[in-house]
Every structure is written in structure tokens, then in C-alpha cells.
C-alpha positions in Angstrom: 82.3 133.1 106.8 85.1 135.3 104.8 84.3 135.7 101.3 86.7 133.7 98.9 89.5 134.9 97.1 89.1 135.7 93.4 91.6 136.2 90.1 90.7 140.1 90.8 91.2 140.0 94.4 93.3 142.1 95.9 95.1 140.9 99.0 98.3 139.4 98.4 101.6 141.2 100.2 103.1 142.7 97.6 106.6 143.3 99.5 107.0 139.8 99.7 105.8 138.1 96.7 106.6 141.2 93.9 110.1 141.8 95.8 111.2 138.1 95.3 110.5 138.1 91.4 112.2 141.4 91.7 115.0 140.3 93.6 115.3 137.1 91.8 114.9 139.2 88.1 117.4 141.3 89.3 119.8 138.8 90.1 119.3 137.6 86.0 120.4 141.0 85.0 116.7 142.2 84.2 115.8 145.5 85.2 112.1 145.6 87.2 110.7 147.9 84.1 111.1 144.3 82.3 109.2 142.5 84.8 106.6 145.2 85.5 105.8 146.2 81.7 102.1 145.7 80.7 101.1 145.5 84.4 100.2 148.6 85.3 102.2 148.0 88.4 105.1 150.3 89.7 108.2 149.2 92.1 108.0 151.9 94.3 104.1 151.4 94.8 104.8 147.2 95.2 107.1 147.7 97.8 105.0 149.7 100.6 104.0 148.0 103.7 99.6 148.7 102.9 100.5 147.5 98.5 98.2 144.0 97.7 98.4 142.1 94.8 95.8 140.2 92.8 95.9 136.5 91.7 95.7 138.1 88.5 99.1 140.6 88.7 100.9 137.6 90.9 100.5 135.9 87.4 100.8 138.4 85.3 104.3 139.2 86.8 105.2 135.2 86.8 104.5 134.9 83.1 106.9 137.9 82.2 109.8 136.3 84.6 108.7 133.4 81.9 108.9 134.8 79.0 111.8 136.8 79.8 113.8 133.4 81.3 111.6 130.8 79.9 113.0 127.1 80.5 111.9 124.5 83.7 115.3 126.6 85.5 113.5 129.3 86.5 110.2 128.4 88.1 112.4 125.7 90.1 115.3 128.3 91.6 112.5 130.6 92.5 110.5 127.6 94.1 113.8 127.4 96.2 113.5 130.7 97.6 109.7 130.6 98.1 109.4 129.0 101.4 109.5 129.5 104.0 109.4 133.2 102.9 109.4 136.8 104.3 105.2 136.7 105.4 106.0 137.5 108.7 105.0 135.6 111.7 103.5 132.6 109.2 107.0 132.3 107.6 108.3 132.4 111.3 105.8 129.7 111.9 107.4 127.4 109.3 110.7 128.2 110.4 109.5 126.9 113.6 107.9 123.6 112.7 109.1 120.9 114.6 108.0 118.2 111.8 107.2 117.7 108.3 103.8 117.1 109.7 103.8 120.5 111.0 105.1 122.2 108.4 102.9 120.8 105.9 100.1 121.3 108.1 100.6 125.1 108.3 100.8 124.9 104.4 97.7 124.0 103.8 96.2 126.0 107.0 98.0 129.1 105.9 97.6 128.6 101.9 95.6 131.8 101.1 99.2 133.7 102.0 101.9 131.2 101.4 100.5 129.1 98.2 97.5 131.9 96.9 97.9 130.5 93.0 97.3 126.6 94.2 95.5 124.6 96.8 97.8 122.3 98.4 95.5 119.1 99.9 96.9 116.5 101.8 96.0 112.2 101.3 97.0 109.0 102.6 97.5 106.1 99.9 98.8 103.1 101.9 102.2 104.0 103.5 102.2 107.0 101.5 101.4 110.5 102.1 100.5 112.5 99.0 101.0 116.1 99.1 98.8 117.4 95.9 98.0 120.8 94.4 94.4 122.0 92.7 93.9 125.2 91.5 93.3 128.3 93.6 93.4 130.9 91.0 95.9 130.1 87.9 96.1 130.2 84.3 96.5 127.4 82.1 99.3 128.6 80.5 101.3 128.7 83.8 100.0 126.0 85.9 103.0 123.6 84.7 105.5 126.8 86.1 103.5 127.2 89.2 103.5 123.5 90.1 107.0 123.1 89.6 107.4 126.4 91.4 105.2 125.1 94.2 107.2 121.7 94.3 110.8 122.9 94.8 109.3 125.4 97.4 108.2 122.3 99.6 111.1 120.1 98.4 113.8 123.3 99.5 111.7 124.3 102.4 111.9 120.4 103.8 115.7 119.6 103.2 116.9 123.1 105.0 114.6 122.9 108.0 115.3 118.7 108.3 118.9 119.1 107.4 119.0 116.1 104.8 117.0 115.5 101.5 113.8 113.8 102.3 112.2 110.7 99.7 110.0 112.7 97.9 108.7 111.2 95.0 106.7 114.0 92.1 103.8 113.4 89.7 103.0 115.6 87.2 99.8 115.8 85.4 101.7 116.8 81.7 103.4 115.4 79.1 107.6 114.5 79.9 109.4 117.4 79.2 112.4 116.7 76.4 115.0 117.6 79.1 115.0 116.1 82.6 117.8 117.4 83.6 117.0 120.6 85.6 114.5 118.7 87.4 116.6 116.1 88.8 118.7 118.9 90.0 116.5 120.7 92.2 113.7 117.7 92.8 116.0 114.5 92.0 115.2 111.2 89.8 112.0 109.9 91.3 110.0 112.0 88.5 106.3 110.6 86.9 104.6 112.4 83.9 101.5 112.2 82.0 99.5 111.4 85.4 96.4 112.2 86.4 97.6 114.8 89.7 100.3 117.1 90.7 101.3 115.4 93.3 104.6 114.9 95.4 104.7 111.8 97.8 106.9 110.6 101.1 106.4 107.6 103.0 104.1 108.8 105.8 106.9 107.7 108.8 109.2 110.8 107.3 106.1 112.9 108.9 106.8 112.6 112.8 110.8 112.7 112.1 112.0 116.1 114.6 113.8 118.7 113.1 117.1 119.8 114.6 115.5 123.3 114.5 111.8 123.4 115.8 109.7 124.1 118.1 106.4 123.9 119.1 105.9 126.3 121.7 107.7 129.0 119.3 105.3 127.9 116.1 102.5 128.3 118.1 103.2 132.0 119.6 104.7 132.7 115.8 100.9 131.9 114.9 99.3 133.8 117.9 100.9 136.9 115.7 99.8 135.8 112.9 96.2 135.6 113.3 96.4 139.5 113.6 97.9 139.9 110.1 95.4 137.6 108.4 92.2 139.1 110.4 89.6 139.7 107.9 91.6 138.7 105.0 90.1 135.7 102.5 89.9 132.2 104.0 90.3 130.5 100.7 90.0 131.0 97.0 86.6 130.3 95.3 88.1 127.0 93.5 89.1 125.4 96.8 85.9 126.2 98.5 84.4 124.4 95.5 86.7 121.2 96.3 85.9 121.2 99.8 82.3 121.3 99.2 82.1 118.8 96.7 84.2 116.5 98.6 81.7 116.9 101.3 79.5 116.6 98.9 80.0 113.3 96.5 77.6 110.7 97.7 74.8 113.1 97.6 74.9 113.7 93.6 76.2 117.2 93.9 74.8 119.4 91.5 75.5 122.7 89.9 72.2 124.5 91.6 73.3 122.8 95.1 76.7 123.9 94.8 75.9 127.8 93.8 73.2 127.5 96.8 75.6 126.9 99.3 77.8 130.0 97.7 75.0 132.0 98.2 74.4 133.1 94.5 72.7 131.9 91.5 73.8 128.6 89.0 74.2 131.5 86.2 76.3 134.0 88.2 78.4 130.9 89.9 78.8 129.5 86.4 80.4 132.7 85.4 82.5 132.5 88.0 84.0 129.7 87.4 84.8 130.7 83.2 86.4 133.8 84.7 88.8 131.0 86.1 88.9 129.3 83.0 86.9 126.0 84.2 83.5 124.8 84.7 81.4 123.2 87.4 81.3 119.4 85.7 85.1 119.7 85.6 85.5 120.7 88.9 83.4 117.7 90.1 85.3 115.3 87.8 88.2 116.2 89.7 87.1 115.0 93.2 85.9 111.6 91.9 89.0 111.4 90.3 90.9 111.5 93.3 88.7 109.7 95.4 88.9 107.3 92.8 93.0 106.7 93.7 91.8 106.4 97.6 89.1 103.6 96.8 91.5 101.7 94.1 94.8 102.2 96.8 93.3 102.3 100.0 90.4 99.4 100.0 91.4 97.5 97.1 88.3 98.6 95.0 86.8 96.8 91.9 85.2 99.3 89.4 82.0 97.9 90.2 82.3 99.1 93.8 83.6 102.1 92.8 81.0 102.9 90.4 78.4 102.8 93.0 80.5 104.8 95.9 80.2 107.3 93.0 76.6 106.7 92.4 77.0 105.3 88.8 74.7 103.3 86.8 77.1 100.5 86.1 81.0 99.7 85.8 81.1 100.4 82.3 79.8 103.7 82.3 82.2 104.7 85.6 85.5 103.5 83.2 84.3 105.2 80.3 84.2 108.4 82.5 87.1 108.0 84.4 89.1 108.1 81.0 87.6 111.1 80.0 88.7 112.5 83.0 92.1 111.5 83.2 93.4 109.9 80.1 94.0 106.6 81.7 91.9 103.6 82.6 91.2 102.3 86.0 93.1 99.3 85.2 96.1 101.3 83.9 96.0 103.7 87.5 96.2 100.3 89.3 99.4 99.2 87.7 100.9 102.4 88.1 99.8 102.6 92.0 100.0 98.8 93.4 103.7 98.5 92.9 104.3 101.3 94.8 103.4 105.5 94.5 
């Protein structure tokens, strides 16, 4: 198995994702010396073919485009020009995806390259399909910019290669913003705050509509090539190997010694781990039975006393008090806000 991605980890393309921000900075009137200052980082240097970026410096040069242009604005017009990108054969891929199926299946397949900063996961409430983000490796000073970043990637990505503006539907998992109005620009009206995901939905027919432009026989030979750029490059970051195995994981009372087991290392050095990405490992559980939660409560009509022992709690009462601490909300409140529709 590849090792997982880290904040310090240096394999993104540089070219790509330093020459957008450039680009896109550039275009602003700012000079790269702006962007680059306190990185260490150099244009010439970002822009060779061999020149790899860490989680870290991706961020590092996204907070400076923030401070320099702060406001919702900028994270959403550079979400517009994320996808499907300049990576080569993957973004060729994408070009070539003959569905929204497709395409968001070579998302998530190809996330270590074209989403390295958030995990994009895939689930079916009902008639809906949810696309929603976890963190891959992200500060949380910038997840807010990085989600919205993320969102008007997929939203632009989806209304060029269909030719029309799809139903998508966001959630955000922070307060409403005092302005609206840049979102419903670039992402529309169908905005939810104070949730307990990031989270962008479309009914699950929109999936298997063709698109004027693809192609399944070119996708596939676009991904034949690129296989040979992402040989022996990370599979995943550490935080969504985490999710995956505790997913897996749930019924059998996960635990932190299991989980640093099956990483190959020991509770205290996989505890450090995880506060060099700013979380811990009871958090990181929360957040699966949090959103297997929303598939119980959606998808089979689940009382809490059923859900509490899916989960493996003592009682119903003890399951609601924790599922507020985890998100805010009550189960009861989650089921108002989901049963009329996502």
C-alpha cells in the first residue's frame, strides 16, 4: 500500500496548481512576489515540469490570495477555473466523462491530484445523491474558502461539460454569511447554512444523463496515461484513510489503539499525527457516526433507539446527547430538515 499524504508532503504539481493562483492573482493586478511572500517559494522554481507542492504551501499560497482579495468572490471564481484543470491525462479524463456519474466518479478516484486539500465522498439519501467533502489536509482557518472553492469547481466543471446548469442543491457546515449574494451567482439560490456537512446534492436521475461531449472509450485511454503519472505517488491523505477505516470500522467499537494498528504505528505517534492536522482521533470518529447517522434517519426511517444500538450505544438518551455535541443539532431537528426533502 502507498503511504498517505501528509500537510508536509510534497507531491502536488506545482505547474498546475501554483500557476492558476498565479494566473488568477495576476489577472487581479497582484504581482506573484505578493502571493509568494512568506513562502519560501519562487515562480521560476513553481513552474518546472519535476517542482511539487506540499498541502502545506498549496494553503499557504491560498490564504495569501485571501488575504490579499478576501471576500466569498474569490475562492468561488477560482473554484470556476479549478476543474477540470491542466493535470494532464486526469483533467483529459474529466473532459471525457460521458456522465455526471463519471465524472464524479473520477473525482473521488483521482482526489489525491484533483481535490488534495478535501476528501470528496459520495452517498445516497433517498432520491438524492450527496456529494460531500471531509478533510484531506486543511486548516481551519480556510476550510470555509476551500469548500466553496471545491463547490464551484464541481458546480462549473458540471454545467460546461453537460451544457446546462444542473439542480444542485449546497450545505454548508457554518454560520450564513451576511451577504448571499456572490453565492447565488456562481452556485445559485438553493443554499443551507449552519448544517452538520459540506455537502452539495442532485437528484440521483441527473447521474446517467449523457453529455453532448463524452466518451467512454476516450476517458478510459485518457486514464491508461494517467496511471503512469500517478505511479508511486500517495493513494490518499492520512485523514481520508482514517474515514475509510473507521467506516469500515463502526460496528466493531473502533478504537484509537485499533485504528493506529492498522496504520502501522503507535496510539502516541498516530495521535500526533492527527494534532499536526489540527484534529483528534474521537473527532474524527464522531464524524462517521455522524453521517451514518443521516443514512439511518433518511434511508430506513430510523428511531434513535435503533440508531443508538447500530452505533453500539447504551441507550437513546445517551446517543442524542452525543449527536448534539457533535453537530449542534438534535436528531429530531436533522429529521425535519431532511424528510421534506435534501
Amino acid at each position: 500500500m502507498l503511504p498517505c499524504y501528509q500537510l508536509h508532503t510534497r507531491f502536488i504539481p506545482a505547474r498546475y496548481q501554483a500557476a492558476l493562483l498565479l494566473e488568477y492573482a495576476d489577472a487581479q493586478d497582484l504581482s506573484s512576489q505578493q502571493v509568494l511572500a512568506g513562502s519560501g517559494l519562487h515562480e521560476a522554481a513553481l513552474l518546472s515540469p519535476d517542482a511539487r507542492l506540499s498541502p502545506a504551501e498549496y494553503l499557504h499560497l491560498l490564504h495569501r490570495i485571501n488575504q490579499l482579495l478576501p471576500g466569498a468572490e474569490t475562492a468561488l471564481q477560482l473554484g470556476q477555473q479549478l476543474l477540470p484543470g491542466q493535470l494532464g491525462p486526469i483533467s483529459h479524463a474529466l473532459l471525457q466523462a460521458p456522465s455526471l456519474g463519471h465524472a464524479l466518479d473520477l473525482l473521488l478516484r483521482q482526489q489525491t491530484w484533483l481535490s488534495p486539500l478535501l476528501a470528496p465522498h459520495l452517498m445516497q439519501l433517498g432520491d438524492q445523491t450527496l456529494l460531500y467533502w471531509t478533510d484531506a489536509c486543511i486548516s481551519p482557518r480556510l476550510r470555509g474558502f476551500v469548500v466553496d472553492m471545491m463547490m464551484a469547481a464541481v458546480t462549473g466543471m458540471s454545467r460546461w461539460l453537460s451544457g446546462e446548469r444542473l439542480p444542485w442543491r449546497y450545505r454548508f457546515n457554518r454560520t450564513r454569511p451576511a451577504s448571499l449574494e456572490q453565492y447565488t451567482v456562481h452556485l445559485g439560490s438553493a443554499l443551507q447554512f449552519d448544517d452538520c456537512l459540506n455537502a452539495m446534492s442532485i437528484p440521483t436521475t441527473w447521474l446517467a444523463q449523457a453529455w453532448p461531449r463524452g466518451s467512454q472509450a476516450r476517458m478510459q485511454l485518457a486514464l491508461d496515461e494517467a496511471s503512469l503519472l500517478t505511479a508511486g505517488g500517495p493513494r490518499e491523505s492520512l485523514l481520508a484513510a482514517l474515514y475509510a477505516h473507521l467506516s469500515r470500522q463502526l460496528r466493531n467499537t473502533p478504537c484509537l489503539e485499533q485504528a493506529s494498528a492498522a496504520f502501522a504505528t503507535s496510539p502516541a505517534t498516530f495521535k500526533r499525527h492527527l494534532a499536526l492536522h489540527g484534529t483528534h482521533f474521537q473527532a474524527e470518529l464522531d464524524q462517521v457516526r455522524t453521517h451514518v447517522t443521516l443514512q439511518l434517519i433518511h434511508n430506513q426511517g430510523y428511531s434513535n433507539e435503533q440508531i443508538a444500538a447500530w452505533l453500539g450505544f447504551h441507550d437513546a438518551t445517551n446517543f442524542r446527547r452525543s449527536f448534539k455535541r457533535w453537530t449542534g443539532l438534535t436528531p429530531s431537528v436533522l429529521r425535519s430538515r431532511l424528510l421534506p426533502g435534501i
